[in-house]
C-alpha positions in Angstrom: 118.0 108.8 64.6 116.3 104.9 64.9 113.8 104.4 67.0 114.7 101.3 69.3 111.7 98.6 69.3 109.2 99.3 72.4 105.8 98.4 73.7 105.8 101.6 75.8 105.2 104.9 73.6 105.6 107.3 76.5 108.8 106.7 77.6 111.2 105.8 74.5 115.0 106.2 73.2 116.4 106.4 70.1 120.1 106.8 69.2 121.9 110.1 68.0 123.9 109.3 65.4 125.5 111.1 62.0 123.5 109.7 59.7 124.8 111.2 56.1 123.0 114.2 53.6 119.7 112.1 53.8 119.4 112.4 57.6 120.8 116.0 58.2 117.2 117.3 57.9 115.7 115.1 60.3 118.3 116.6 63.6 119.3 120.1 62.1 116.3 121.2 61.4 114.5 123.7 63.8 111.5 121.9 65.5 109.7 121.4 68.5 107.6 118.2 70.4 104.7 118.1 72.8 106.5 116.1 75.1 110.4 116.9 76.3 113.3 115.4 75.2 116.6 114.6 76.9 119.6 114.0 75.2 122.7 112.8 76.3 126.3 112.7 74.3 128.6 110.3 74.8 130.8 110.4 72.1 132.0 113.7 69.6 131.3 117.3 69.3 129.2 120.0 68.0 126.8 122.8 68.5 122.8 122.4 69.0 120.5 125.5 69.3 117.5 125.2 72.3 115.1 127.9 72.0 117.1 130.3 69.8 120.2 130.2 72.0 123.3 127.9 70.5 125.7 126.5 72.5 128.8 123.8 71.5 128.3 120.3 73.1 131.0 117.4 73.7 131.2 114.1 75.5 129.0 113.9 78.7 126.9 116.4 78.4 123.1 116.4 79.3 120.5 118.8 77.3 117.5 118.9 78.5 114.4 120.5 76.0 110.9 121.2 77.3 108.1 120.4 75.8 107.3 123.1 72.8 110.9 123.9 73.0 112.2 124.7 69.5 115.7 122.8 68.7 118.2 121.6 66.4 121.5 119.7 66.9 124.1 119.4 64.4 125.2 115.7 64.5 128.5 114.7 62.8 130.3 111.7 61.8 132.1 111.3 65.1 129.1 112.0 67.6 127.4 109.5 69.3 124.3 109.8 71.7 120.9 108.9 73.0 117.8 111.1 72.8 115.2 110.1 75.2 111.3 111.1 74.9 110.2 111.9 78.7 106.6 111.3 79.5 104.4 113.4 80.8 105.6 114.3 84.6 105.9 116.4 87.7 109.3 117.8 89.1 111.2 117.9 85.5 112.0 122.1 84.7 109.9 124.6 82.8 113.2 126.0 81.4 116.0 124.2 78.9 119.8 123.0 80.7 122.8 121.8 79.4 124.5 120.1 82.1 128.3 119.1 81.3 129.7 116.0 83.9 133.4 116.8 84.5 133.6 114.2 87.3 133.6 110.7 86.4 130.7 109.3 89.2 128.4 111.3 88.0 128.8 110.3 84.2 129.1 106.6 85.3 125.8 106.9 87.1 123.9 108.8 84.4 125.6 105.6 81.9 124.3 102.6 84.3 120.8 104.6 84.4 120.0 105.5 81.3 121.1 101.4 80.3 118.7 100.6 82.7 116.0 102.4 80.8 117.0 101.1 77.8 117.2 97.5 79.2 113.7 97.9 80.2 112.3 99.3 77.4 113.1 95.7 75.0 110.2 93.4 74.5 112.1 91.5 77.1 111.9 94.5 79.4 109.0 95.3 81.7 107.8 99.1 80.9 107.2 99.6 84.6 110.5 99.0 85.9 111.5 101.6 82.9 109.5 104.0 84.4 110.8 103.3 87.7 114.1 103.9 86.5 113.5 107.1 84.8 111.9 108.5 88.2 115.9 107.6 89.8 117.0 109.2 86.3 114.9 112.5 87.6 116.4 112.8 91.3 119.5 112.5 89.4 119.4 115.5 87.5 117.7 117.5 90.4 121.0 116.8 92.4 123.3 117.6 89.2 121.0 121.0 88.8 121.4 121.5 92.7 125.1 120.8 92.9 126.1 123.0 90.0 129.0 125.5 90.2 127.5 128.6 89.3 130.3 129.7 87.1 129.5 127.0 85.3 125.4 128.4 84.2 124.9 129.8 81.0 124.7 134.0 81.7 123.2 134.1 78.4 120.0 132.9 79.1 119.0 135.5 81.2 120.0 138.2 78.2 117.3 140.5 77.4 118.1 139.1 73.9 118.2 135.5 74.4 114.8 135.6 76.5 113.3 137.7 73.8 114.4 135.0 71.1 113.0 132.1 73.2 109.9 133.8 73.6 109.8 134.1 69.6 111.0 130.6 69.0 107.8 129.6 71.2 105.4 131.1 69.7 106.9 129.8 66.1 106.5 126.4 67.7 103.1 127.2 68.1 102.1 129.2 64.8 104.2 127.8 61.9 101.6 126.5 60.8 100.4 129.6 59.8 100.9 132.1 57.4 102.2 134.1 59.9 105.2 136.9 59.2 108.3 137.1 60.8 106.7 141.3 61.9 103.3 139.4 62.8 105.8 137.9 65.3 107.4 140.8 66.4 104.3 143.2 66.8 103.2 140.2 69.3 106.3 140.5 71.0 106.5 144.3 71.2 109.3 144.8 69.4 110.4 146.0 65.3 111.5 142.7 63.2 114.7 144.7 63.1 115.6 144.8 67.0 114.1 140.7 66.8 116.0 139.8 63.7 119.2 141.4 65.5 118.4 139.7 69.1 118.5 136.6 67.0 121.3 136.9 65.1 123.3 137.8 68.5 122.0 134.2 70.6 122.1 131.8 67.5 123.8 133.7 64.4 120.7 133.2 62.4 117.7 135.6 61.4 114.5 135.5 62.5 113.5 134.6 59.2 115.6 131.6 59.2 114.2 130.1 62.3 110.7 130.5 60.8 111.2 129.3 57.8 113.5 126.3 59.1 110.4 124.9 61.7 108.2 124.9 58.9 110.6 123.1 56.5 111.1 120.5 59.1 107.4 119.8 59.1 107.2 119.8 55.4 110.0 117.5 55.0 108.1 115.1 58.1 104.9 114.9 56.0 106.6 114.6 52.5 108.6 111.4 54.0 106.3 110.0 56.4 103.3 110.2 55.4 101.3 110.0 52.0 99.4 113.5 52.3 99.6 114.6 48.9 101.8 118.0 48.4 98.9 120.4 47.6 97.3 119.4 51.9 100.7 119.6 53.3 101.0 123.1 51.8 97.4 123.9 53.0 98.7 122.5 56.4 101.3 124.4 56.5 99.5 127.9 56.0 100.9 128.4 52.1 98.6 130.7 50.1 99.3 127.9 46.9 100.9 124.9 46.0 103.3 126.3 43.6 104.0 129.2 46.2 104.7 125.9 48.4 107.0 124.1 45.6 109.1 127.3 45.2 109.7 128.0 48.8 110.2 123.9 49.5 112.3 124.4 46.3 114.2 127.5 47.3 115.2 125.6 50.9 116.2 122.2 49.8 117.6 122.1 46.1 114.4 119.7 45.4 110.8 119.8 44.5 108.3 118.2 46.9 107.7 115.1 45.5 111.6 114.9 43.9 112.3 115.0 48.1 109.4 112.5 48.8 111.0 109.6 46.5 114.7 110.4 47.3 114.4 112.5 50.7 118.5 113.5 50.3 118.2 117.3 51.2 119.7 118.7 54.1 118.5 121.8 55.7 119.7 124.8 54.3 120.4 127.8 57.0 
């Protein structure tokens, strides 16, 4: 993903594009942002999981993640797509949505706004006509929400499972930082890391374990390649008992040592 040049920070877009092994990390990877994100495909197909719960995407579709919403999108060669960061606002949902446009109004309309952000969001742009456009963008998806066939609503997300999985995915978004085992997790949720590692594998076809240990990955692979925190903080950050217990998990996940990772930064996420 490249982040389009803006003046405005709260409101931005960046492109969703394939962008090869050294790139896989940085959309495949479980991980979660303070702010929402919207994302809208225009072009290709795959699957993305939004708090624990995977679904398939194609053309047209609309996925909206809340803030501290845990998430990953697989993004191949043929997929095209904008990712939008939403400021802080009233009136957007408190839940995830995958809204898929059938009808071709509706997809037009959603093209012609979203361009309209975009447009102005340049340096030639005027950030408060952007954020005048994105408040359009909102009654737009509060019609689409409104208007929706209910045979067309994911069942799943009402599952005892898949709301016991998003409530663990939540509280990873909120703890990975710490040292924190996948039964820590499931004691705070009331349930044994077997019934939680078996919820997960049914929503997403992962382990709880995986999730965990794919959120924290993310954020190790973040610091390693943008930043300059040397490798002995980020595993401090990050709730590791060592460095070398770091190095060997970091290792164990992405084929490469820390710092081999930090110069080259080729290592897709491993499920």
């Amino acid at each position: 993903m490249n982040m389009m040049s803006t003046d405005h920070t709260a409101l931005a877009l960046a492109t969703l594009t394939h962008g090869g092994p050294a790139s896989r990390w940085r959309t495949e990877a479980m991980r979660s942002h303070s702010t929402a994100r919207l994302i809208h495909i225009t072009k290709g197909q795959g699957r993305i999981t939004v708090a624990g719960l995977t679904n398939g995407y194609g053309p047209n579709n609309l996925i909206y993640i809340p803030p501290h919403t845990m998430y990953g999108i697989e993004v191949g060669p043929t997929v095209f797509g904008q990712i939008m960061t939403l400021p802080a606002s009233e009136g957007w949902p408190d839940a995830p949505f995958h809204l898929r446009l059938l009808d071709v109004v509706p997809q037009k309309e959603l093209v012609s706004l979203i361009e309209a952000i975009e447009r102005e969001l340049k340096p030639t742009g005027d950030p408060r006509a952007a954020l005048c456009h994105f408040g359009l963008l909102g009654i737009f998806v509060e019609r689409q929400l409104a208007g929706r066939n209910p045979a067309t609503i994911d069942a799943r997300r009402t599952t005892a499972a898949a709301k016991l999985v998003a409530q663990y995915t939540s509280l990873i978004a909120q703890d990975f930082h710490s040292d924190r085992s996948v039964a820590s997790y499931a004691a705070t949720l009331g349930v044994t890391p077997t019934h939680l590692a078996r919820s997960c594998r049914q929503t997403c076809g992962r382990s709880a374990l995986s999730l965990l240990n794919d959120r924290i990955h993310y954020e190790a692979c973040t610091l390693l390649r943008d930043t300059t925190i040397p490798v002995q903080e980020i595993a401090k950050r990050l709730g590791f008992s060592s460095p070398a217990y770091f190095t060997r998990s970091f290792q164990e996940k992405s084929g490469q040592a820390p710092t081999d990772f930090r110069t080259k930064g080729t290592a897709p996420a491993r499920t």
